[in-house]
C-alpha positions in Angstrom: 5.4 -92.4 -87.3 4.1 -88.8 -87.5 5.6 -86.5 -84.9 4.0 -83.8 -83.2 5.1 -81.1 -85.6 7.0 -78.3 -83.3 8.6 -75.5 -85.5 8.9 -72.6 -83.2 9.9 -71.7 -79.3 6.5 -70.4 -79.5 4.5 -74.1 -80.3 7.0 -75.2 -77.6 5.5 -73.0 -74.8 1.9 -74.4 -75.9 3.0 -78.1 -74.7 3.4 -80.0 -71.5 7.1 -81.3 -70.4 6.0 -84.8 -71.5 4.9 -83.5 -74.9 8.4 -82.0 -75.5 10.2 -84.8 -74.5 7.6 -87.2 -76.8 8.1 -84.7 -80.1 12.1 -84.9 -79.1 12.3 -88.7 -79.1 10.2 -89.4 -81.8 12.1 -86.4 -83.9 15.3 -88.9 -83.0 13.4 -92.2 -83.8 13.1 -91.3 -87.6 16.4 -90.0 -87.7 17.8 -92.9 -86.7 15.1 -95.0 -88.8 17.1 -92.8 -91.5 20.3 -94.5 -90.7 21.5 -91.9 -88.3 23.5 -93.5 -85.3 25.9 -90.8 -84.2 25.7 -88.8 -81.2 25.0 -85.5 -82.7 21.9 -87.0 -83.9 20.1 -85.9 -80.6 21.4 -82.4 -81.0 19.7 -82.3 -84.2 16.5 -84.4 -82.8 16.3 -81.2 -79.7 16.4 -78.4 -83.0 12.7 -78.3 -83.6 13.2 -75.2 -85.6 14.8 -77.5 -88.0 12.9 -79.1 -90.7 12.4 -83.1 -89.8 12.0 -83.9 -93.6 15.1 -82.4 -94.5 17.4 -83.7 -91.5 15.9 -86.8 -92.4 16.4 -86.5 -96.1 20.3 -85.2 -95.7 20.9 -88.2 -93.1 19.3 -91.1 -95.8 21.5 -89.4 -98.3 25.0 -90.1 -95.9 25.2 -86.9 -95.1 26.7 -86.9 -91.6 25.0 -85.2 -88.4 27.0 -83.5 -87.1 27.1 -81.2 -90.9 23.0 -81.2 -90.5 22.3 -78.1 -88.7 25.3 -76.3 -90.3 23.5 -76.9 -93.7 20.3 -76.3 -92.6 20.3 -72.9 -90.7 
């Protein structure tokens, strides 16, 4: 599934409420495709400054969610 890629506060303001909440939820579909279960996974899911690919990648790898952002920012 290819999310709406949203990488700044500014692409944000460009979209509807709907389209935030779809790029959100489908952000937290492939994490939890990638094996991610925990909680945190929606914190990470909401970060759309983060990287999908790498959250993705670190999660397939075991690497816990709630260490995600901390690596990545």
């Amino acid at each position: 599934m290819a999310c709406k890629q949203v990488t700044s506060a500014l692409d944000v303001e460009d979209l509807s409420e709907g389209e935030i909440v779809d790029a959100i939820l489908c952000r937290l579909e492939e994490l939890r495709h990638a094996g991610c279960d925990e909680p945190e996974c929606i914190v990470v899911a909401a970060r759309v400054d983060v990287s999908l690919d790498a959250a993705v990648d670190l999660v397939a790898r075991g690497c816990p969610a709630g260490l995600v952002l901390p690596i990545l920012l």
